[in-house]
Short mmCIF file of the C-alpha atoms (twelve columns), coordinates in Angstrom:
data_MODEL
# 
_entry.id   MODEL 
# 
loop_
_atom_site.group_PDB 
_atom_site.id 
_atom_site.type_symbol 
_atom_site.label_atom_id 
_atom_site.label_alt_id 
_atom_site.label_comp_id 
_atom_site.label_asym_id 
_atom_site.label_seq_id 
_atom_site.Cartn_x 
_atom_site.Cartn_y 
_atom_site.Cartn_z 
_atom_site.pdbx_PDB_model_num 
ATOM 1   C CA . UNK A 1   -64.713  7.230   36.669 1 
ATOM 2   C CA . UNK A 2   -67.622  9.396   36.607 1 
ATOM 3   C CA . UNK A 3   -71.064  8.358   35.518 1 
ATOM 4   C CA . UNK A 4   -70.258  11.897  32.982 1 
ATOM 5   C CA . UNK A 5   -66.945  10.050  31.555 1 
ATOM 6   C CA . UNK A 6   -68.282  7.005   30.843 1 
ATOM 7   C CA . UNK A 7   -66.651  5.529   27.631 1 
ATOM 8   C CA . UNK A 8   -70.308  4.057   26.939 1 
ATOM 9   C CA . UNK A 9   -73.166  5.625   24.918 1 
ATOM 10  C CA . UNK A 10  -76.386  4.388   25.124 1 
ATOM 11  C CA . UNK A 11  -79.255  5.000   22.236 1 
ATOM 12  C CA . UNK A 12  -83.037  4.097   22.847 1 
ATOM 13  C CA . UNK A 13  -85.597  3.963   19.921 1 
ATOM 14  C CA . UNK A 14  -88.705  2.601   21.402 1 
ATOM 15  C CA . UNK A 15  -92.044  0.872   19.476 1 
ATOM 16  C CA . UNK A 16  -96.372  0.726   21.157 1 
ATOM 17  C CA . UNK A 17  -97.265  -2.805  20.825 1 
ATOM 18  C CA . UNK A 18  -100.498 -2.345  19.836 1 
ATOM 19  C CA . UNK A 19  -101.474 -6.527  19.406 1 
ATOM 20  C CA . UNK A 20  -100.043 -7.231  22.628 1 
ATOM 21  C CA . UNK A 21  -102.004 -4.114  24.700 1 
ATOM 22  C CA . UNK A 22  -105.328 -3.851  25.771 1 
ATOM 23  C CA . UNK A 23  -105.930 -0.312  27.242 1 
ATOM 24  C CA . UNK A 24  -109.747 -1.162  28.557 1 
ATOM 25  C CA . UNK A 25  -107.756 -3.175  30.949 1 
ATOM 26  C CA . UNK A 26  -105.181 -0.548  31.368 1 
ATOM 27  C CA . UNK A 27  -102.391 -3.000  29.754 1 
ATOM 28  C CA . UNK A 28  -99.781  -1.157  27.190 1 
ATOM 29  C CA . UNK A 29  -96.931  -3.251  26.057 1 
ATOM 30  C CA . UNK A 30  -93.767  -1.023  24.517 1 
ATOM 31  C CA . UNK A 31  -90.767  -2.650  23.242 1 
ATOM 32  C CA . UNK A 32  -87.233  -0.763  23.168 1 
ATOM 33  C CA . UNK A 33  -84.498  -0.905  21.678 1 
ATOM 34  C CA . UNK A 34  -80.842  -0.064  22.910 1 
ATOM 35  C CA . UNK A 35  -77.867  0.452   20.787 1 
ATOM 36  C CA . UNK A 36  -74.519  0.345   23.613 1 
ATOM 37  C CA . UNK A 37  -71.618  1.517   22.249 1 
ATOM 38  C CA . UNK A 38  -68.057  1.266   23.319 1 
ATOM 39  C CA . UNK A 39  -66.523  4.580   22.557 1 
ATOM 40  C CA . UNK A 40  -63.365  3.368   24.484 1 
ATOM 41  C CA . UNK A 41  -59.619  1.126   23.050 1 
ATOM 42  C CA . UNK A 42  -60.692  -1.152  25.717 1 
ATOM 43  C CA . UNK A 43  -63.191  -4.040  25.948 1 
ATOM 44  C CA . UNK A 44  -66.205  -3.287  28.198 1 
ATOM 45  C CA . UNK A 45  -68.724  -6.267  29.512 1 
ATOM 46  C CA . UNK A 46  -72.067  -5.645  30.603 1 
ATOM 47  C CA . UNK A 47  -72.393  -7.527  33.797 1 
ATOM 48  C CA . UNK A 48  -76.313  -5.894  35.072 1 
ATOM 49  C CA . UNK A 49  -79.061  -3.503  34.820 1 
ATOM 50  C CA . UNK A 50  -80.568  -1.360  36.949 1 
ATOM 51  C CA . UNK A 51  -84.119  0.409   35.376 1 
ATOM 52  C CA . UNK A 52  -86.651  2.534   37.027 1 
ATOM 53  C CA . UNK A 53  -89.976  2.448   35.180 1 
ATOM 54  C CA . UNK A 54  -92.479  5.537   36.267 1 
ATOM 55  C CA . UNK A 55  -96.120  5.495   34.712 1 
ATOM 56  C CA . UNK A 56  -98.170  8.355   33.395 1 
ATOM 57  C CA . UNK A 57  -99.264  8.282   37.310 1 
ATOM 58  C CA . UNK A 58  -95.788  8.141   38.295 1 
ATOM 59  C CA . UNK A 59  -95.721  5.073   40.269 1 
ATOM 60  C CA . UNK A 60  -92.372  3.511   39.819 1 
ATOM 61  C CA . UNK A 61  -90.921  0.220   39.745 1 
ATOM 62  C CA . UNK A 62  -87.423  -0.940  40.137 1 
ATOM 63  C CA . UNK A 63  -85.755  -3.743  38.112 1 
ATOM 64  C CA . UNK A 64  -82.578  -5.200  38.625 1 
ATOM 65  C CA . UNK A 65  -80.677  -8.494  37.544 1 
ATOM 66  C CA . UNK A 66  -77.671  -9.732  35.760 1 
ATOM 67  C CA . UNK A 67  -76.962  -9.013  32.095 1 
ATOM 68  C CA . UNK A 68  -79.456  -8.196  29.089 1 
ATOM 69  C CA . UNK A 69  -82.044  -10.710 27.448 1 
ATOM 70  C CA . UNK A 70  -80.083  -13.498 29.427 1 
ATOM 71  C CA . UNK A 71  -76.598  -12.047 27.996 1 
ATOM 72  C CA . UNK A 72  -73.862  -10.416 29.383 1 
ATOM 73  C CA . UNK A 73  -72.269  -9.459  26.252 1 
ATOM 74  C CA . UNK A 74  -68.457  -8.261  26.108 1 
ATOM 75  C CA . UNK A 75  -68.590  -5.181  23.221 1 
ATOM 76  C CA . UNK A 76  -65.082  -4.421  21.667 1 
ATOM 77  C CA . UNK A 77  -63.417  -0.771  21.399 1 
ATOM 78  C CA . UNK A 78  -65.048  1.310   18.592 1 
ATOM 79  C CA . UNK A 79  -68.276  -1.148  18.339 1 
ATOM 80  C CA . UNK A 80  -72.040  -1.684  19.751 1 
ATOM 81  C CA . UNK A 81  -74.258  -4.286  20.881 1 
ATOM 82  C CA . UNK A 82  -77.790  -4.349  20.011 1 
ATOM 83  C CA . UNK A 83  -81.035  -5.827  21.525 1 
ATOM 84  C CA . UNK A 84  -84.600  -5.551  22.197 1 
ATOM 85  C CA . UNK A 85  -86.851  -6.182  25.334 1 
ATOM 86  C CA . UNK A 86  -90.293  -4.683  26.577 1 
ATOM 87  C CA . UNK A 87  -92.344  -3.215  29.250 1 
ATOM 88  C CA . UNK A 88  -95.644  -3.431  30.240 1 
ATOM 89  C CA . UNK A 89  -97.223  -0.263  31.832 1 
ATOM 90  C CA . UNK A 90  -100.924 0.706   33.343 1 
ATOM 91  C CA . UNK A 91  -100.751 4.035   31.685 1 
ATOM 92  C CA . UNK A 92  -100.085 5.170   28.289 1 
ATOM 93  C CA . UNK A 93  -97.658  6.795   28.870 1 
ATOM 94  C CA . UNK A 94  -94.779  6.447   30.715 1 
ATOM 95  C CA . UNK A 95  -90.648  7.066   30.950 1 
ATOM 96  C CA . UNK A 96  -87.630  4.243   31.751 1 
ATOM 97  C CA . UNK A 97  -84.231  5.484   33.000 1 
ATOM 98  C CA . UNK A 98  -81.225  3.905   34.818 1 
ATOM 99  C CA . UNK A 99  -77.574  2.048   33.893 1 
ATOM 100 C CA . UNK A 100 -75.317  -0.925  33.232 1 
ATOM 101 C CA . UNK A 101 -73.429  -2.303  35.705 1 
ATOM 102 C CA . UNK A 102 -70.151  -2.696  33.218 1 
ATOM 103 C CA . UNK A 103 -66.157  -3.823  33.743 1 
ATOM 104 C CA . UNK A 104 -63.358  -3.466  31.514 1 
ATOM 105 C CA . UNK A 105 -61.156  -5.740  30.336 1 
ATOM 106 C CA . UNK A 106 -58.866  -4.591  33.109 1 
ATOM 107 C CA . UNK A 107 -61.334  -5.482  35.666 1 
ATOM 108 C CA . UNK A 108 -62.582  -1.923  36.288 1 
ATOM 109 C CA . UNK A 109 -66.216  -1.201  37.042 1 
ATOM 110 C CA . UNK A 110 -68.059  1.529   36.116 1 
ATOM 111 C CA . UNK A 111 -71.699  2.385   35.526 1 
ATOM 112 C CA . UNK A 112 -72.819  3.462   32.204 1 
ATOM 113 C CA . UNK A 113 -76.103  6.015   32.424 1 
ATOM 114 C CA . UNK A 114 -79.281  5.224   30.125 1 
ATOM 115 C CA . UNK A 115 -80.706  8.171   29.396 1 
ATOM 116 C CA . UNK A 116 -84.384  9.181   30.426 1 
ATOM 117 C CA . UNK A 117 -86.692  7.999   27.176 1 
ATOM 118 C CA . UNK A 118 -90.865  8.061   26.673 1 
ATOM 119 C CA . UNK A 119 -92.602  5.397   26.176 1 
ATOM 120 C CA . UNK A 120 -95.924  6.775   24.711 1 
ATOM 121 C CA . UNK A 121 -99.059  4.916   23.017 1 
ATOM 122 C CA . UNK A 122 -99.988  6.362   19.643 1 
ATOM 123 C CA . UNK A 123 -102.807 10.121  20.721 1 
ATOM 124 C CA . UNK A 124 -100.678 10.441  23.858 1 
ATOM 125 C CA . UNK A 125 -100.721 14.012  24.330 1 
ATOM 126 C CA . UNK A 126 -97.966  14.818  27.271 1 
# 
């Protein structure tokens, strides 16, 4: 299966953390969201991650590891899982991309994209 036919659709909303930041020491904090959803009849568990985080000066970073926010949550046909994590970036602005590492319940793994989304401190102009 194609990274195009995946049966999983991901949706980002992201937040500035404005409490947690401090940009005179070039420190923004951004929470996201992400909504999976299971668009498939079968059972799909999220088994790892696989991000690349580029700042405004496009230095990237790579971050890998088992499951989400110490989960590896199995989402039914037809439903989502939800959850929340951050980032911390040296730049106002920056973007996050990447997959899941997923299997259905008929042990078949597949990767299921994550869109490119901004993460963007409040005046960011690009």
């Amino acid at each position: 299966m194609s990274e195009s036919e995946s049966p999983i659709r991901v949706e980002v909303s992201t937040e500035y953390i404005d409490d947690q930041s401090s940009p005179d020491e070039d420190k923004y904090v951004f929470a996201y969201t992400i909504t999976i959803i299971n668009l498939s009849d079968k059972k799909a568990t999220l088994k790892n991650r696989h991000w690349i985080i580029t700042d405004g000066n496009g230095k990237q970073t790579e971050v890998q590891g088992d499951g989400v926010v110490g989960e590896t949550p199995t989402i039914p046909p037809n439903s989502a899982y939800q959850y929340t994590s951050g980032t911390l970036l040296d730049t106002p602005l920056g973007f996050m991309e990447g997959f899941y590492g997923m299997v259905t319940e008929d042990n078949k793994d597949f990767r299921a994209p994550i869109p490119m989304f901004r993460l963007a401190a409040p005046g960011t102009l690009h």
